[in-house]
Backbone bond lengths (Angstrom), bond angles and torsions (degrees), N, CA, C in turn:
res aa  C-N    CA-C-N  psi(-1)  N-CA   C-N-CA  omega(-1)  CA-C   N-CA-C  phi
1 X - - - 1.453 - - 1.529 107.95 -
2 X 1.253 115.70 123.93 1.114 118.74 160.30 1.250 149.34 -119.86
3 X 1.652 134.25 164.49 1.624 128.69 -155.53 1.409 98.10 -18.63
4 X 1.296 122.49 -78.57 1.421 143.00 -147.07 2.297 88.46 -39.48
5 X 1.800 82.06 -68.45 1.766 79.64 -167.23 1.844 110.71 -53.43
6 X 1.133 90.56 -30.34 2.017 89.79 175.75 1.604 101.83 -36.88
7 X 1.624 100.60 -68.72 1.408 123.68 -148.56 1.670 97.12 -66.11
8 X 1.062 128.19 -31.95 1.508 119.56 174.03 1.458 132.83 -75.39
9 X 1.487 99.30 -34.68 1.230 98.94 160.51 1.185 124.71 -66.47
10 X 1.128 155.37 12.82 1.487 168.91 -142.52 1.489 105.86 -153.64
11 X 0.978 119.36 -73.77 1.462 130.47 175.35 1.409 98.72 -47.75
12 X 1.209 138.26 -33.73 1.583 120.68 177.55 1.470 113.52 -52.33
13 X 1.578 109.14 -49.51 1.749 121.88 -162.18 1.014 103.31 -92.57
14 X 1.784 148.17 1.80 1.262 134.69 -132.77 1.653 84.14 -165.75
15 X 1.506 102.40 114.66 1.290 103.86 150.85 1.680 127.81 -81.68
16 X 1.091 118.18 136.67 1.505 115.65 -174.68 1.395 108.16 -121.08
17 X 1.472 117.96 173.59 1.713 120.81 179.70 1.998 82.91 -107.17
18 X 1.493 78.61 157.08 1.879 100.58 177.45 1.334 106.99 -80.02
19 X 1.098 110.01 169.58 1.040 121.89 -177.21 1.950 107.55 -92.40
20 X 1.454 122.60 5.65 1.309 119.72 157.78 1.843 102.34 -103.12
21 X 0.880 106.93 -4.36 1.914 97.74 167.03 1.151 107.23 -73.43
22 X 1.666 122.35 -71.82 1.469 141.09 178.64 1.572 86.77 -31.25
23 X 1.622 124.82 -79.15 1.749 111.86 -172.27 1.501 120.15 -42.03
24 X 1.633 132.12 -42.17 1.319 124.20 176.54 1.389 93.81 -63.88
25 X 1.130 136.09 -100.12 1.743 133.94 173.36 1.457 123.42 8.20
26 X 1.349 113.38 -25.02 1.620 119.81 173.51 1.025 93.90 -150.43
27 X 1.469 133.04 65.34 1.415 134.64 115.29 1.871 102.46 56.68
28 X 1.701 97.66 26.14 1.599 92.07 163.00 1.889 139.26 -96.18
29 X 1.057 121.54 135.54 1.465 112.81 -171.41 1.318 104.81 -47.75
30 X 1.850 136.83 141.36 1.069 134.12 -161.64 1.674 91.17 -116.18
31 X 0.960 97.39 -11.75 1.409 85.03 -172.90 1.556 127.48 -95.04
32 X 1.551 88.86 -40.25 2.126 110.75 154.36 1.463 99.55 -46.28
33 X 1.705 122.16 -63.20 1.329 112.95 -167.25 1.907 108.37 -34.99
34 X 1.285 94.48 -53.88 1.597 104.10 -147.15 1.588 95.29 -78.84
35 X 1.273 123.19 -28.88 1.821 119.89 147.03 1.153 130.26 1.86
36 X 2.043 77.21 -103.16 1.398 92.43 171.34 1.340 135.82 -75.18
37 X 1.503 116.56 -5.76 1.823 117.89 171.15 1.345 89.28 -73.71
38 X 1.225 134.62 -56.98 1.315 106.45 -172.90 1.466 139.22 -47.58
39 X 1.657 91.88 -33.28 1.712 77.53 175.06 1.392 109.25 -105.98
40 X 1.605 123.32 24.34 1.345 113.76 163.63 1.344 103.14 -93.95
41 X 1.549 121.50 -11.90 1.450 127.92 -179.27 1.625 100.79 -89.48
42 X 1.083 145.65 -22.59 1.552 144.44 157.84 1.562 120.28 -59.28
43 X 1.518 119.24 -50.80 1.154 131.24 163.98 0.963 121.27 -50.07
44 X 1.421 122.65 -76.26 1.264 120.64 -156.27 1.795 108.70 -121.57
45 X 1.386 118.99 1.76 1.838 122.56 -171.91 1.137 107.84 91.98
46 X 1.726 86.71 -173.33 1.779 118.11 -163.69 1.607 118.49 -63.33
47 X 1.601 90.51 -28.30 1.298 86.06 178.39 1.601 117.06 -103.32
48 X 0.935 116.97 7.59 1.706 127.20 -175.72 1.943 82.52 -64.83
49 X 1.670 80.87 -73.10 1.351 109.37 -170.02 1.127 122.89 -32.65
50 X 1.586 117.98 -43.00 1.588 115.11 169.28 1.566 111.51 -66.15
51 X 1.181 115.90 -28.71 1.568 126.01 -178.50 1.595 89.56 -48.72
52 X 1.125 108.04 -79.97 1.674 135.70 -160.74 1.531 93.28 -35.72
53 X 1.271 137.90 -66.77 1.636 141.00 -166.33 1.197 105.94 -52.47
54 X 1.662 114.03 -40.94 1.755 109.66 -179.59 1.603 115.86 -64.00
55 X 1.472 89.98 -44.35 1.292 97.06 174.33 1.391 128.71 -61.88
56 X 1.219 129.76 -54.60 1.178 123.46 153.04 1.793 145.59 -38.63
57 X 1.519 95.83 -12.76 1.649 100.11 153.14 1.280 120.59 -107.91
58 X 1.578 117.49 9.95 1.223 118.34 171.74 1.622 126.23 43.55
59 X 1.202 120.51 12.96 2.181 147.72 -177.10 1.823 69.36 -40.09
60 X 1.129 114.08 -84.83 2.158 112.69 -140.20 1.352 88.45 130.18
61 X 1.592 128.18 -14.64 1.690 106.79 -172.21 2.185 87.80 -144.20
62 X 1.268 67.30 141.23 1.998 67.14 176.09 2.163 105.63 -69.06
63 X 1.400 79.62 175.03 1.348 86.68 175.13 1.474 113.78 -96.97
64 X 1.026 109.41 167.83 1.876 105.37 -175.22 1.368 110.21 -60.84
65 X 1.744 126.53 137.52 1.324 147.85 -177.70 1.289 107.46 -28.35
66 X 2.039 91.59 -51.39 2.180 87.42 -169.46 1.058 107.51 -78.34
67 X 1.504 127.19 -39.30 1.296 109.52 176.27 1.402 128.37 -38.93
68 X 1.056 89.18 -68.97 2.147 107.18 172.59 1.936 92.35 -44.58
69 X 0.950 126.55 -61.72 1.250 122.99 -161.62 1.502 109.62 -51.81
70 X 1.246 98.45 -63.76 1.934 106.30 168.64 1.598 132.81 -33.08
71 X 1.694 87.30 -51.81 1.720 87.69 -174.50 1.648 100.53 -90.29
72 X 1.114 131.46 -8.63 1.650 128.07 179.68 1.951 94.96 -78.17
73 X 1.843 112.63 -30.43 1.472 98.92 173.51 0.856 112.00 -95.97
74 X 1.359 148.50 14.42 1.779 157.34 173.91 1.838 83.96 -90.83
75 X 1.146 124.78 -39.49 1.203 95.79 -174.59 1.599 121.02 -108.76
76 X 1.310 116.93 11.26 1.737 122.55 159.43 1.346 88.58 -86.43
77 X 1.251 149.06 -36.63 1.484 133.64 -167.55 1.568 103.47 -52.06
78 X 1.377 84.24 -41.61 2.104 88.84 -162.00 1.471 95.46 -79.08
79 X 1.499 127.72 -37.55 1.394 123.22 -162.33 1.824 82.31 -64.94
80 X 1.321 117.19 -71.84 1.994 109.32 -170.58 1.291 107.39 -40.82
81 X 1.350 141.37 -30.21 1.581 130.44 -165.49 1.453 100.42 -94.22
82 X 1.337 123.23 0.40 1.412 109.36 -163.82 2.258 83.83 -113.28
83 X 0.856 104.93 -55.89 1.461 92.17 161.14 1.644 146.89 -54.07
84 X 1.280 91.52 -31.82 2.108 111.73 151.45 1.874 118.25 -55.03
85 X 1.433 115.00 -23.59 0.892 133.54 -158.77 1.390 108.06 -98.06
């Protein structure tokens, strides 16, 4: 089983905040975020990329799986549609 299947099973029963709430809520740039995950999500993947979001709010505690999981696939959606194009 992996992250992905963790993170779904959870995310079914469990409402969570996104990972652009958590950024208004701590006064983080939304747009740097989605930057640089992207190109830490081009380089190196999904999971770099989830690394990279925790890291970038620097909390001491990551943010919840789906969250991180969601917005790291909100942004391969756009990276595949922008190469289809």
């Amino acid at each position: 089983m992996g992250y992905s299947d963790f993170a779904n099973i959870f995310s079914e029963k469990t409402k969570h905040k996104s990972v652009e709430t958590y950024a208004a809520e701590h006064r983080i740039d939304l747009a740097e975020l989605k930057a640089t995950t992207a190109a830490v999500f081009k380089e190196s993947g999904k999971i770099s990329a989830i690394k990279h979001v925790n890291a970038f709010f620097a909390l001491g505690h990551p943010l919840p799986l789906f969250s991180t999981k969601d917005y790291v696939e909100k942004i391969e959606l756009s990276i595949s549609n922008k190469r289809v194009e």
